[in-house]
N, CA, C, O and CB atoms as a CASP TS submission, in Angstrom:
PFRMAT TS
TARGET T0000
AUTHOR 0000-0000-0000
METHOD Language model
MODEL 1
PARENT N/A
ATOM      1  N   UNK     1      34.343 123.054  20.457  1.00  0.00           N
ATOM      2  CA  UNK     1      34.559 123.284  19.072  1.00  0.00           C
ATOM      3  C   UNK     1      33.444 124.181  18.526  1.00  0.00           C
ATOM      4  O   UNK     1      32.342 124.329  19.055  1.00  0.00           O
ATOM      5  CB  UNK     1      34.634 121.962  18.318  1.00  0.00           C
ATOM      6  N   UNK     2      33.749 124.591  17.728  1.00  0.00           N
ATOM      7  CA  UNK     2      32.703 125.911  16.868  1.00  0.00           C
ATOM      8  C   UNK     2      32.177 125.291  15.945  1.00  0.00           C
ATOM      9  O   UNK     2      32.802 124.463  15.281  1.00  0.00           O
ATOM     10  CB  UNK     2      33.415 127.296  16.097  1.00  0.00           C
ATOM     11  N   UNK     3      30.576 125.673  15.689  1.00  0.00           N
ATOM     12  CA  UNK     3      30.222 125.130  14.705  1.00  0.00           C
ATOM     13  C   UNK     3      30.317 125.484  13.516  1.00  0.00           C
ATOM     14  O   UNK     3      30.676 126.644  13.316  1.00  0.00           O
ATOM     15  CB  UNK     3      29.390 124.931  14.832  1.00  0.00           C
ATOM     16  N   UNK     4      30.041 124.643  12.407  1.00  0.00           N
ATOM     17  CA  UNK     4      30.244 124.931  11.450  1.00  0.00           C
ATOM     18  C   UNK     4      29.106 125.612  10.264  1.00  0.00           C
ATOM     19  O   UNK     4      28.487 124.690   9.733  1.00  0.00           O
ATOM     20  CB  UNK     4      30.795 123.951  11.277  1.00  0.00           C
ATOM     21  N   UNK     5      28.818 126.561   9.895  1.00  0.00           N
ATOM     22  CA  UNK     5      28.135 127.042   9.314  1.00  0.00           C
ATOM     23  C   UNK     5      28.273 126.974   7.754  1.00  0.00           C
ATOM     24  O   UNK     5      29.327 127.343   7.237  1.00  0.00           O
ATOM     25  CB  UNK     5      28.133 128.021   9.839  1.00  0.00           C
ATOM     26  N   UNK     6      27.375 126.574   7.097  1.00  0.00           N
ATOM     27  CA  UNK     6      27.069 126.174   5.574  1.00  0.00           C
ATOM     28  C   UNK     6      26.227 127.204   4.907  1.00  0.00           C
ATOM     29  O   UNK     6      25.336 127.684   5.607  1.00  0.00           O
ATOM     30  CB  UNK     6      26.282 124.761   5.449  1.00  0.00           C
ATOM     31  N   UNK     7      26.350 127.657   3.615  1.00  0.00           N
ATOM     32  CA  UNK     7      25.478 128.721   3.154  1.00  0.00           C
ATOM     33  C   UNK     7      24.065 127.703   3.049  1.00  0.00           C
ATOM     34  O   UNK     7      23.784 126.505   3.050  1.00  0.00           O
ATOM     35  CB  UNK     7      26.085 129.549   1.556  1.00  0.00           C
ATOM     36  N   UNK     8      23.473 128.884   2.971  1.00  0.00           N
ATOM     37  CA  UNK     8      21.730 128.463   2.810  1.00  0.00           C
ATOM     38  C   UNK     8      21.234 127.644   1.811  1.00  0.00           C
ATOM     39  O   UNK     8      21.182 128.341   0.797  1.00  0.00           O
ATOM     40  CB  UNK     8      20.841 129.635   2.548  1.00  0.00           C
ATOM     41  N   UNK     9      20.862 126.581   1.584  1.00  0.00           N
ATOM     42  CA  UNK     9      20.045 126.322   0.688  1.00  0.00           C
ATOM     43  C   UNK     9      18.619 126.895   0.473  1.00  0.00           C
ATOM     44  O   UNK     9      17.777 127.049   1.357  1.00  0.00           O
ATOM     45  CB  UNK     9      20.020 125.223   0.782  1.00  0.00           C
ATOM     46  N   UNK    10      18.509 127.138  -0.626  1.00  0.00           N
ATOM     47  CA  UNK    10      17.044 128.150  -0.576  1.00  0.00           C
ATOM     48  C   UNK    10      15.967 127.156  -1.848  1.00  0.00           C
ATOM     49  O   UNK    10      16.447 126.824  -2.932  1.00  0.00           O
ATOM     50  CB  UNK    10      17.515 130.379  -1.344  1.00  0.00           C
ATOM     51  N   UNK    11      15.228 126.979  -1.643  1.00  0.00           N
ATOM     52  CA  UNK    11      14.037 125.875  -2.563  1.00  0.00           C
ATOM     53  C   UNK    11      13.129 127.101  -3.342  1.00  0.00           C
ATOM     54  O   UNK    11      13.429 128.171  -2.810  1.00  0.00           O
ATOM     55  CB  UNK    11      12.693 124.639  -1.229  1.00  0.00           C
ATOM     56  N   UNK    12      12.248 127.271  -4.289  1.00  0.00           N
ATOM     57  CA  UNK    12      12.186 127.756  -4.944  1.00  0.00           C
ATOM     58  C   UNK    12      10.538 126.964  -5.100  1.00  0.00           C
ATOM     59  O   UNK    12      10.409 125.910  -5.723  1.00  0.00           O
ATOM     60  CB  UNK    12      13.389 127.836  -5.726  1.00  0.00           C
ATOM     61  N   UNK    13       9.300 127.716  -4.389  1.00  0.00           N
ATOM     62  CA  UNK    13       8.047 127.258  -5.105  1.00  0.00           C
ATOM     63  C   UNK    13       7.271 128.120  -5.958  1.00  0.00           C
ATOM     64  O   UNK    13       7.177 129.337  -5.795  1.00  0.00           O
ATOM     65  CB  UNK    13       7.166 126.832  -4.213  1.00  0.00           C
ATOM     66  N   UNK    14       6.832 127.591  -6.685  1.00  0.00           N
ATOM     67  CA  UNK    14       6.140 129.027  -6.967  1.00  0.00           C
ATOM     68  C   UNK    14       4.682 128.855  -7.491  1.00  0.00           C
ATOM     69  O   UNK    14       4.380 127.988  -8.310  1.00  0.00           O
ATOM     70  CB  UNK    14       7.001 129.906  -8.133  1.00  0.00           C
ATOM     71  N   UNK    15       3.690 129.859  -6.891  1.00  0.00           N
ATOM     72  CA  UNK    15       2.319 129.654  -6.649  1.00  0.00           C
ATOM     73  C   UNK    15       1.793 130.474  -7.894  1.00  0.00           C
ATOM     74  O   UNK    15       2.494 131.330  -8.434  1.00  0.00           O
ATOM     75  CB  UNK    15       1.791 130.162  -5.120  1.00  0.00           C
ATOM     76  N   UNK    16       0.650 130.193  -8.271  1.00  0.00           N
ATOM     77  CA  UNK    16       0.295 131.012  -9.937  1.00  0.00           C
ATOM     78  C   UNK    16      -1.066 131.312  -9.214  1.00  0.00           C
ATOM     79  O   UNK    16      -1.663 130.531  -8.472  1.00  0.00           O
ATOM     80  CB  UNK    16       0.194 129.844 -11.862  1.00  0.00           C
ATOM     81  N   UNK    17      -1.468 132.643  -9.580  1.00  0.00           N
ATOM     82  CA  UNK    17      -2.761 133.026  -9.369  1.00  0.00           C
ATOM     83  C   UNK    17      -3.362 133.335 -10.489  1.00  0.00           C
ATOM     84  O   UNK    17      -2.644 134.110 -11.121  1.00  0.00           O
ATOM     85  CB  UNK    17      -2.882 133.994  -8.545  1.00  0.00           C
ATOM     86  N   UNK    18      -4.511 133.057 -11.132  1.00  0.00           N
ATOM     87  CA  UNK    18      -5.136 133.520 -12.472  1.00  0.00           C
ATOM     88  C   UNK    18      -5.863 135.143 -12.520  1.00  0.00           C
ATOM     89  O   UNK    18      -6.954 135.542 -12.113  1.00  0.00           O
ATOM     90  CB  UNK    18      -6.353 132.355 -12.811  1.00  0.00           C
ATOM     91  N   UNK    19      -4.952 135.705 -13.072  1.00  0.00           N
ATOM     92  CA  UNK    19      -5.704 136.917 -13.343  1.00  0.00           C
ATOM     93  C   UNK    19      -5.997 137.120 -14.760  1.00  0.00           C
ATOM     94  O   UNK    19      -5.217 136.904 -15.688  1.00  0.00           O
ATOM     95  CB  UNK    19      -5.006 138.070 -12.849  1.00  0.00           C
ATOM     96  N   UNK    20      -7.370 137.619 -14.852  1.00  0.00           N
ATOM     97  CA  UNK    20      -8.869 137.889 -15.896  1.00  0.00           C
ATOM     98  C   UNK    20      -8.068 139.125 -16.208  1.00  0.00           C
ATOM     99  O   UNK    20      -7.719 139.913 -15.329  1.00  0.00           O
ATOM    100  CB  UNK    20     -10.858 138.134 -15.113  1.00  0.00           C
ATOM    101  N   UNK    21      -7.764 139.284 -17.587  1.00  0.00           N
ATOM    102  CA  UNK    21      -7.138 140.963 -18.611  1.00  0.00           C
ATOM    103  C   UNK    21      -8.586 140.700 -19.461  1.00  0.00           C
ATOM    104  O   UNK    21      -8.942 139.652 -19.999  1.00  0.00           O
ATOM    105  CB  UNK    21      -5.011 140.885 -20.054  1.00  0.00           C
ATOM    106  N   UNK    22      -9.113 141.656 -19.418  1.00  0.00           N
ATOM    107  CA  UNK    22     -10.191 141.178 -20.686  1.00  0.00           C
ATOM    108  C   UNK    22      -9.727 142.381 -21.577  1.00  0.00           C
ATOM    109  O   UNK    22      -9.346 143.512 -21.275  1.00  0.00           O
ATOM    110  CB  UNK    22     -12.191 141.159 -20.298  1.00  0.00           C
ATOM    111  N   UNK    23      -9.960 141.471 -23.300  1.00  0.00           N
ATOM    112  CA  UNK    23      -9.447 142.742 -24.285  1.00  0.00           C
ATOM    113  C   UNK    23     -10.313 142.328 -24.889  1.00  0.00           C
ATOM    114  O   UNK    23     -10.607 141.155 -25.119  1.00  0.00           O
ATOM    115  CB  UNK    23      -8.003 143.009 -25.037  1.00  0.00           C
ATOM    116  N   UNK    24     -11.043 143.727 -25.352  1.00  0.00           N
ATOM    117  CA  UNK    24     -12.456 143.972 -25.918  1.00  0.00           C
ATOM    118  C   UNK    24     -11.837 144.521 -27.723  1.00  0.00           C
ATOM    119  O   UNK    24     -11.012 145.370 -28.060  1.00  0.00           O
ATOM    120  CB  UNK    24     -13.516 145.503 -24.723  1.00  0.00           C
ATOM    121  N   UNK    25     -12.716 143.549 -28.542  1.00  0.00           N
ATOM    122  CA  UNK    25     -12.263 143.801 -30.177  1.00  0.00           C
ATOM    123  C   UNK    25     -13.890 144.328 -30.374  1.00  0.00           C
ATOM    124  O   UNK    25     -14.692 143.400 -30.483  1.00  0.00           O
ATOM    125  CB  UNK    25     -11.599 142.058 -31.378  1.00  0.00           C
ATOM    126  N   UNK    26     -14.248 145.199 -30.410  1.00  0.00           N
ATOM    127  CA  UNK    26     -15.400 145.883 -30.834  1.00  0.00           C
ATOM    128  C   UNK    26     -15.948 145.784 -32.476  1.00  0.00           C
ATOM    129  O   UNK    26     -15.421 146.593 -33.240  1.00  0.00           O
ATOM    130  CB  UNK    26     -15.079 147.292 -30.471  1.00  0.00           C
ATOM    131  N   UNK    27     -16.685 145.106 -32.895  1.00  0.00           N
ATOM    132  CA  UNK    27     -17.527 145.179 -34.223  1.00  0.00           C
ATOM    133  C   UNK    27     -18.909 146.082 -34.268  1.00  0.00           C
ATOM    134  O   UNK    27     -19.684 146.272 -33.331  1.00  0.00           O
ATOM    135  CB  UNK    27     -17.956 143.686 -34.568  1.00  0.00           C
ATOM    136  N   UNK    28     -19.008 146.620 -35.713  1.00  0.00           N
ATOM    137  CA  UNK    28     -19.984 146.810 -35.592  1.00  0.00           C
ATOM    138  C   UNK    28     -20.948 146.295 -36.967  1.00  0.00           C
ATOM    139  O   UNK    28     -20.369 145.668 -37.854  1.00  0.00           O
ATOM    140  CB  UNK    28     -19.901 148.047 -35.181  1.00  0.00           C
ATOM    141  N   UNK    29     -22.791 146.658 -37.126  1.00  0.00           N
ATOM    142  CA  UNK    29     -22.935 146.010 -38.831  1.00  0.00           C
ATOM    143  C   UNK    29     -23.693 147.428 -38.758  1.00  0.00           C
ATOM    144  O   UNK    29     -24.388 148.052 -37.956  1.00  0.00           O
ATOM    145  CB  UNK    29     -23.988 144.116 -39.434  1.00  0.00           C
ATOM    146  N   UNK    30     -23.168 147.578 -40.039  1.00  0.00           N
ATOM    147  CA  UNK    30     -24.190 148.717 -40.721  1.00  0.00           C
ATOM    148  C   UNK    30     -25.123 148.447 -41.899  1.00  0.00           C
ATOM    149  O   UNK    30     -24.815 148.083 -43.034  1.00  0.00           O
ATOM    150  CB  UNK    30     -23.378 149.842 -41.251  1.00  0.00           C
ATOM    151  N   UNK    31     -26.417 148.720 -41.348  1.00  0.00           N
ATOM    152  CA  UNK    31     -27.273 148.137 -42.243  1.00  0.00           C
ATOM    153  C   UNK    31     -27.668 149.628 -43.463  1.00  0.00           C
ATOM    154  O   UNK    31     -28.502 150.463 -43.112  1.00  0.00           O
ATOM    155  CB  UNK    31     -28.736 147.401 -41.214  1.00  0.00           C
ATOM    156  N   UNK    32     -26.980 149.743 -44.774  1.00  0.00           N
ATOM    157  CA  UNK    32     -27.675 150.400 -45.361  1.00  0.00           C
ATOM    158  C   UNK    32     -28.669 150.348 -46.111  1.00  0.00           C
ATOM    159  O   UNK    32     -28.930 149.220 -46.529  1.00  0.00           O
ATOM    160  CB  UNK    32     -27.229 150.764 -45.691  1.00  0.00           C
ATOM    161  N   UNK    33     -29.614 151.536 -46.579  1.00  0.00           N
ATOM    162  CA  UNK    33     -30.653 151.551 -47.605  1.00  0.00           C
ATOM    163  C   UNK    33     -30.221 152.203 -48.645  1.00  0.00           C
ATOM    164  O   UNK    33     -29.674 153.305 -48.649  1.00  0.00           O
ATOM    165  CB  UNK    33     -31.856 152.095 -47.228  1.00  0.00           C
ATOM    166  N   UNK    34     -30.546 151.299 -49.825  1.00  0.00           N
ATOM    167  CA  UNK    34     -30.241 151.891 -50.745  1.00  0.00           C
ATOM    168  C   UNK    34     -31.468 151.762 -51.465  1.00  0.00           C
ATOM    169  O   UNK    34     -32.253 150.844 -51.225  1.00  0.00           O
ATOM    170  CB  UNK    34     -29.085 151.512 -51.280  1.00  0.00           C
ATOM    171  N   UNK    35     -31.794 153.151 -52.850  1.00  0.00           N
ATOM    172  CA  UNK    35     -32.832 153.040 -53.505  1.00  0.00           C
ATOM    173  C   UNK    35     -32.005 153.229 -54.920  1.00  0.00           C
ATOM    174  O   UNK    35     -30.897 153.583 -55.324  1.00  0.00           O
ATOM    175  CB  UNK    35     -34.032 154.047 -53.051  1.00  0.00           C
ATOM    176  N   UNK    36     -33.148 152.804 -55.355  1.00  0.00           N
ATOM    177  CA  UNK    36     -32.376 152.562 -57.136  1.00  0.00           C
ATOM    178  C   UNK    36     -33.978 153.442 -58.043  1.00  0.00           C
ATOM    179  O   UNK    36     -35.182 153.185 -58.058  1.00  0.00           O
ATOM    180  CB  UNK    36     -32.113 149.877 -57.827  1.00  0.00           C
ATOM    181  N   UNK    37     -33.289 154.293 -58.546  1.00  0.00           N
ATOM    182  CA  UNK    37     -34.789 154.954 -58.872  1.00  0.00           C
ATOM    183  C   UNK    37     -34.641 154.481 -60.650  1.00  0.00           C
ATOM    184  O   UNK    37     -33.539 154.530 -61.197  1.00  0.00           O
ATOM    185  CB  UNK    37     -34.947 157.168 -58.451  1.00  0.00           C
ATOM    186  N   UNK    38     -35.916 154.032 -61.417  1.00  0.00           N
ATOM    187  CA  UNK    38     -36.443 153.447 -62.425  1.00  0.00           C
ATOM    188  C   UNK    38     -36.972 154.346 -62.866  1.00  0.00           C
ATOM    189  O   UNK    38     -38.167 154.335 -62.573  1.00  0.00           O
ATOM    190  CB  UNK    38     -37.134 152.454 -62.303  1.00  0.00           C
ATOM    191  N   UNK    39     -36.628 155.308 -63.556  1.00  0.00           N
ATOM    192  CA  UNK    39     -37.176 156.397 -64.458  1.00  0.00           C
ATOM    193  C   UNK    39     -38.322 156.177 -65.293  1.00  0.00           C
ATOM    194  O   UNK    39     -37.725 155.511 -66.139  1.00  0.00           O
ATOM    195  CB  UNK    39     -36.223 156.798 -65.315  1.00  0.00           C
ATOM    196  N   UNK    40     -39.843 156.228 -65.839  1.00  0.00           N
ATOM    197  CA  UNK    40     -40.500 156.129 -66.736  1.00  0.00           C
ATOM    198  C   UNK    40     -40.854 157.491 -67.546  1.00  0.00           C
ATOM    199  O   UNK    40     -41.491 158.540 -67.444  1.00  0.00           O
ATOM    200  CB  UNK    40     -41.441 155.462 -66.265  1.00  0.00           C
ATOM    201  N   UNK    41     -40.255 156.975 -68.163  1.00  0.00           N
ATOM    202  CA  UNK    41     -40.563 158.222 -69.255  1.00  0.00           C
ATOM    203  C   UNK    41     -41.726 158.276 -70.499  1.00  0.00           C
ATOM    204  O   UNK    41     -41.508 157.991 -71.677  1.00  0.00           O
ATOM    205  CB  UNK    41     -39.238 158.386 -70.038  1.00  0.00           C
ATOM    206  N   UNK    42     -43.326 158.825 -69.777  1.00  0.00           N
ATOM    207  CA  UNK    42     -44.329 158.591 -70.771  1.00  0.00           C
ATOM    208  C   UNK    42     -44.672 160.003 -71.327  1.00  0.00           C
ATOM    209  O   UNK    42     -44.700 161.047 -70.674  1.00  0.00           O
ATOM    210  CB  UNK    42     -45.606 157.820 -70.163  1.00  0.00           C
ATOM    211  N   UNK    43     -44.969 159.820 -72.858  1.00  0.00           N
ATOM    212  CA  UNK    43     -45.463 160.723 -74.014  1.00  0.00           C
ATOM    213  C   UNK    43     -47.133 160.775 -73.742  1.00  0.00           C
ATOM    214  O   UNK    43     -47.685 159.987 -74.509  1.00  0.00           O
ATOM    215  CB  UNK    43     -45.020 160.005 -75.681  1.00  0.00           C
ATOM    216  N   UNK    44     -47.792 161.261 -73.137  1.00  0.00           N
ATOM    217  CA  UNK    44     -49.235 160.255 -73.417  1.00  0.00           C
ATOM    218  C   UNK    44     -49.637 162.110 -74.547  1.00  0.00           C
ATOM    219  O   UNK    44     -49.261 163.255 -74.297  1.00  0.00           O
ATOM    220  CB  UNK    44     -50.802 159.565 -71.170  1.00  0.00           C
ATOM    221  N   UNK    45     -50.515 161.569 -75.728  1.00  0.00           N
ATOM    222  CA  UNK    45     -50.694 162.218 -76.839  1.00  0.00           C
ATOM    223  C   UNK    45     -52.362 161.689 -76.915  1.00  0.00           C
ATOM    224  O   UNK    45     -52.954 160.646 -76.640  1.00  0.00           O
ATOM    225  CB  UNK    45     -49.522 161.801 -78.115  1.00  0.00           C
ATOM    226  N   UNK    46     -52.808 163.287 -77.550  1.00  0.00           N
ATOM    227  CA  UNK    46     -54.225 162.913 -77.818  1.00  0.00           C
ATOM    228  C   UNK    46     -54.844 163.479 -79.289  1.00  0.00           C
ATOM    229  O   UNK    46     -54.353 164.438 -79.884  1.00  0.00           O
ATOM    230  CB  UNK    46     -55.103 163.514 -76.572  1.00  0.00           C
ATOM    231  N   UNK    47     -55.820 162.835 -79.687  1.00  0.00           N
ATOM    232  CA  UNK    47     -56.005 163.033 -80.769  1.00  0.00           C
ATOM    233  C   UNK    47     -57.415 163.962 -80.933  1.00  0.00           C
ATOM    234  O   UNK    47     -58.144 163.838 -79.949  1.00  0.00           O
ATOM    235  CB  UNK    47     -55.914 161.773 -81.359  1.00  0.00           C
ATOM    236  N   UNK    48     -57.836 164.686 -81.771  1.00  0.00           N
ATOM    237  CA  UNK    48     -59.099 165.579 -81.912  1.00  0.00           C
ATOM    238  C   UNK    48     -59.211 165.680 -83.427  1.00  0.00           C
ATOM    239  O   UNK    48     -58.376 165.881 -84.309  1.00  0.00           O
ATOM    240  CB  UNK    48     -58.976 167.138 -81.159  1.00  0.00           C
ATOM    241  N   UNK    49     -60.722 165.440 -83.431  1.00  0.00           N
ATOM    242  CA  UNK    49     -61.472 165.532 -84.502  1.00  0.00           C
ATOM    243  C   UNK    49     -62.435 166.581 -84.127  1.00  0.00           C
ATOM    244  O   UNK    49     -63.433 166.441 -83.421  1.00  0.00           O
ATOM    245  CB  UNK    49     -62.053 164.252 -84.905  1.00  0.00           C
ATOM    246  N   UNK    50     -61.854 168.014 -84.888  1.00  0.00           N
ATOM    247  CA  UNK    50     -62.777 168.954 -84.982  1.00  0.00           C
ATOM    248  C   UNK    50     -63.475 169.996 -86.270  1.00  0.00           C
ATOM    249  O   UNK    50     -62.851 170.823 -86.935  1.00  0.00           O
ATOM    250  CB  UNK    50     -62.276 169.578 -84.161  1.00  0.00           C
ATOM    251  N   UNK    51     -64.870 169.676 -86.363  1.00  0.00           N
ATOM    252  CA  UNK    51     -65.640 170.001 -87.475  1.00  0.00           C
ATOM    253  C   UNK    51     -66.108 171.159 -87.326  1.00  0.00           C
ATOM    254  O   UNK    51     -66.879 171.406 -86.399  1.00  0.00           O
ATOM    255  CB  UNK    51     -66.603 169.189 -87.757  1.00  0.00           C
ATOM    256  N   UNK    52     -65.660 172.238 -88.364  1.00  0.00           N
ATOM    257  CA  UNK    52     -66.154 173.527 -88.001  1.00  0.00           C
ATOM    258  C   UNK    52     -67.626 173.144 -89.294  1.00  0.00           C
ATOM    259  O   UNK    52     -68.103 172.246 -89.988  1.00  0.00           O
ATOM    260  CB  UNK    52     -64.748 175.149 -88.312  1.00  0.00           C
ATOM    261  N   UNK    53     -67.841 175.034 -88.791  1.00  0.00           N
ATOM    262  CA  UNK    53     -69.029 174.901 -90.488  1.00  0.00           C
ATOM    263  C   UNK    53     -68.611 174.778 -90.962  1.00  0.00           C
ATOM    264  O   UNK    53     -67.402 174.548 -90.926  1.00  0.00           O
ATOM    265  CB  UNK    53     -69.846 175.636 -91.313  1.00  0.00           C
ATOM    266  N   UNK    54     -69.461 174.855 -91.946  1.00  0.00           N
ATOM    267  CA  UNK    54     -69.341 174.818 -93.423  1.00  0.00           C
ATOM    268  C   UNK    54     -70.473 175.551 -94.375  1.00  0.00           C
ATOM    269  O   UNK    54     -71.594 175.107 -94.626  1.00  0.00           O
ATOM    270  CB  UNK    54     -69.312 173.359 -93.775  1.00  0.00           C
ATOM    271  N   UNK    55     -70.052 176.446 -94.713  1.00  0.00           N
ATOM    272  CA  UNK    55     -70.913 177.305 -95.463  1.00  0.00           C
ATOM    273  C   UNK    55     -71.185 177.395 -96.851  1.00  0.00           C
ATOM    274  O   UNK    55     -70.361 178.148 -97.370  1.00  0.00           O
ATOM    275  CB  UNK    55     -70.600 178.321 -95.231  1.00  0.00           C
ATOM    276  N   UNK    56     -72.348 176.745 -98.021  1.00  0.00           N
ATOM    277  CA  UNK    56     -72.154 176.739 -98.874  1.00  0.00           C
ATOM    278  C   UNK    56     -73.546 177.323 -99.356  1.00  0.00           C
ATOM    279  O   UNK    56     -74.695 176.971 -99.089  1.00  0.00           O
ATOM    280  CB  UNK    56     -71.583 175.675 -99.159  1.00  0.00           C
ATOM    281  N   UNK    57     -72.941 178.549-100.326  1.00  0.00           N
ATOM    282  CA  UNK    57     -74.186 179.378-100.871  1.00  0.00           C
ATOM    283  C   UNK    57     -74.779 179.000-102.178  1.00  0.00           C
ATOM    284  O   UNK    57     -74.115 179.114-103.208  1.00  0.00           O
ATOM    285  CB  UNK    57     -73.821 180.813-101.035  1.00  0.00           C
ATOM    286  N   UNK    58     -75.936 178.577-102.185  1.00  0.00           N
ATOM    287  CA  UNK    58     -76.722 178.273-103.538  1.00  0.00           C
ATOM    288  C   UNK    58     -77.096 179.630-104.157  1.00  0.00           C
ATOM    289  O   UNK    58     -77.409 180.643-103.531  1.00  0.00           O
ATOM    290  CB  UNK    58     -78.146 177.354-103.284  1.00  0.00           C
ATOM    291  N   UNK    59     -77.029 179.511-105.251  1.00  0.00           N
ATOM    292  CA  UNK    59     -77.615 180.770-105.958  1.00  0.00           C
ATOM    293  C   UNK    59     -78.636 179.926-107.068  1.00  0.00           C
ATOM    294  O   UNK    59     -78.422 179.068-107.924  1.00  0.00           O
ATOM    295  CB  UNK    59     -76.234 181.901-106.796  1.00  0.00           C
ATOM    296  N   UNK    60     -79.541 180.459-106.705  1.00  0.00           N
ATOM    297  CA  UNK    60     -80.643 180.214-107.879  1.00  0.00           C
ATOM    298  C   UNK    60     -80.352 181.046-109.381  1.00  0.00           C
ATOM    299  O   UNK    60     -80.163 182.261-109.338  1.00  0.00           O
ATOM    300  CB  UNK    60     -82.210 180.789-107.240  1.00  0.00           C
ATOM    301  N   UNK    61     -80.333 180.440-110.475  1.00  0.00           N
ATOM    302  CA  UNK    61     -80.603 181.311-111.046  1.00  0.00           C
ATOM    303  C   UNK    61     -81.916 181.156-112.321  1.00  0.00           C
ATOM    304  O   UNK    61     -82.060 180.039-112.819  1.00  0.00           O
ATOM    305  CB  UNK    61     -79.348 181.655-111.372  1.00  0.00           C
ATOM    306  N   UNK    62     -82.610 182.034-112.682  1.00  0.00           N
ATOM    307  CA  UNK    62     -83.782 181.781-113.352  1.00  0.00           C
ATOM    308  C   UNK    62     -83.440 181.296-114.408  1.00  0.00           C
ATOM    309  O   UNK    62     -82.272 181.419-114.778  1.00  0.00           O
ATOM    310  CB  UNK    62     -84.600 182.754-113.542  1.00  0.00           C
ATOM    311  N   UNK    63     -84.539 180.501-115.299  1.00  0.00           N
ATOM    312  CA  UNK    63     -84.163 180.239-116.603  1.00  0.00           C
ATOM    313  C   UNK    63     -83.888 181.220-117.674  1.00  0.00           C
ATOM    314  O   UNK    63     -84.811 182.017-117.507  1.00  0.00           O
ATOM    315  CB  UNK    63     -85.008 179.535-117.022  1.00  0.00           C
ATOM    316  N   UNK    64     -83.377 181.541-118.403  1.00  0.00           N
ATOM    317  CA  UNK    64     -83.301 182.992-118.851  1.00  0.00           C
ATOM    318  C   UNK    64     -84.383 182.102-120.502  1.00  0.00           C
ATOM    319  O   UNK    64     -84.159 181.140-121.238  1.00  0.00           O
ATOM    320  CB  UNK    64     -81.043 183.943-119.089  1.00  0.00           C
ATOM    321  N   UNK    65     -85.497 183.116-120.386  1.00  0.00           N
ATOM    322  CA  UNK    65     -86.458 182.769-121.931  1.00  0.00           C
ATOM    323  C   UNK    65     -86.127 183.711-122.989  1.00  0.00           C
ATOM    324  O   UNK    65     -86.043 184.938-122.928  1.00  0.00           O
ATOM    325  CB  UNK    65     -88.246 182.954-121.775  1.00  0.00           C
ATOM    326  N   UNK    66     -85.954 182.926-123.962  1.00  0.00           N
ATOM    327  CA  UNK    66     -86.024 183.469-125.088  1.00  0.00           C
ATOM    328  C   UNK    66     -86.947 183.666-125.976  1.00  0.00           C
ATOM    329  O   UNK    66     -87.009 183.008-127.014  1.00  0.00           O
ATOM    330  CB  UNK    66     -85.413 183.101-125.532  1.00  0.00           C
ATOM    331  N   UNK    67     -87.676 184.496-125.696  1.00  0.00           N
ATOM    332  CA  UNK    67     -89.112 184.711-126.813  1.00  0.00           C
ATOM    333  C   UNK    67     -89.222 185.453-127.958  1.00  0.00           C
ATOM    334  O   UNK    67     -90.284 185.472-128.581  1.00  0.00           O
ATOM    335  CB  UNK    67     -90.207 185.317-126.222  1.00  0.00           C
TER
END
């Protein structure tokens, strides 16, 4: 007699290997300088006391006699 042949049963394992994707999110800090400029606004004023001559002419005058 001939044998009898059956389709295959086939089983199904399945093995996991870990593979590493690395995804890079890049930051950065920016440190700024800032200046703030404060304006002063000074008058500086001076004062002078100045004395010129002074010229004052005497005139003599004689007694005028009456004789």
């Amino acid at each position: 007699m001939r044998p009898i042949v059956h389709p295959m049963r086939t089983c199904v394992k399945d093995v996991y290997h870990h593979c590493v994707i690395p995804h890079i999110h890049p930051s950065q800090t920016i440190i700024r300088h800032n200046y703030i400029y404060q304006h002063q606004h000074m008058f500086p004023h001076t004062v002078r006391n100045v004395m010129g001559p002074v010229h004052q002419v005497h005139t003599v005058v004689p007694p005028t006699r009456n004789w």
